[in-house]
C-alpha positions, 0 to 999 in steps of 0.5 A, a space after each residue: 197654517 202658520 208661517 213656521 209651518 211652512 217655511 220648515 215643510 213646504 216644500 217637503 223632503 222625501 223623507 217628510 213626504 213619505 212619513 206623512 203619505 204613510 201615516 194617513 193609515 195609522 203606523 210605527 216607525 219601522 213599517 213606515 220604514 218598509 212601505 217607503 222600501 215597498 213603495 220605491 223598490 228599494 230606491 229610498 231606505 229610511 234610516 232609523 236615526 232619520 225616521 225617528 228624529 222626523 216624527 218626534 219633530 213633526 209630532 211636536 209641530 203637530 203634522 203627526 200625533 201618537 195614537 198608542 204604543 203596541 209591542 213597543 212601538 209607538 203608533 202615529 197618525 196624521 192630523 189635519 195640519 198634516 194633511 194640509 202640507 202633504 196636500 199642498 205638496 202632492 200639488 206641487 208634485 203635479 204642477 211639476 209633473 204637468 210641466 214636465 210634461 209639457 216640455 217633453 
């Protein structure tokens, strides 16, 4: 992973999260849109403007690729760079997360 990489992801918003969580199944922009809903109950809604302006760059910085276009819509799915920041974030999550813990 080149520096570039990860001085724009790591560590990852919650939208960046979420995008690269949901697309290690293959999906379009307006159901990843529901299943963060889904996901949070409600507590994170995904704006259009945000949604689409987060995959064309991560497309563009390779974390995500279009498979193909169904009904209109514009199928993503994560690639291995992808994988790799969203690995090195769930691992920073935990960390925090055992922390936490620790100090309860």
């Amino acid at each position: 992973m080149d520096a570039h990489i990860k001085k724009v992801y790591v560590p990852m918003t919650e939208t960046g999260f979420y995008i690269l969580l949901c697309l290690r199944q293959a999906n379009h922009g307006y159901g990843i849109v529901q299943k963060v809903k889904e996901l949070t109950k409600g507590a994170i809604v995904l704006a259009p403007g945000t949604m689409y302006g987060s995959l064309s760059k991560m497309e563009k910085d390779g974390l995500i690729r279009f498979v193909r276009e169904e009904e209109k819509r514009k199928i993503y799915i994560i690639t291995a760079l992808g994988n790799e920041v969203l690995e090195i974030e769930m691992k920073r999550i935990e960390r925090l997360y055992r922390n936490m813990e620790e100090m309860k």
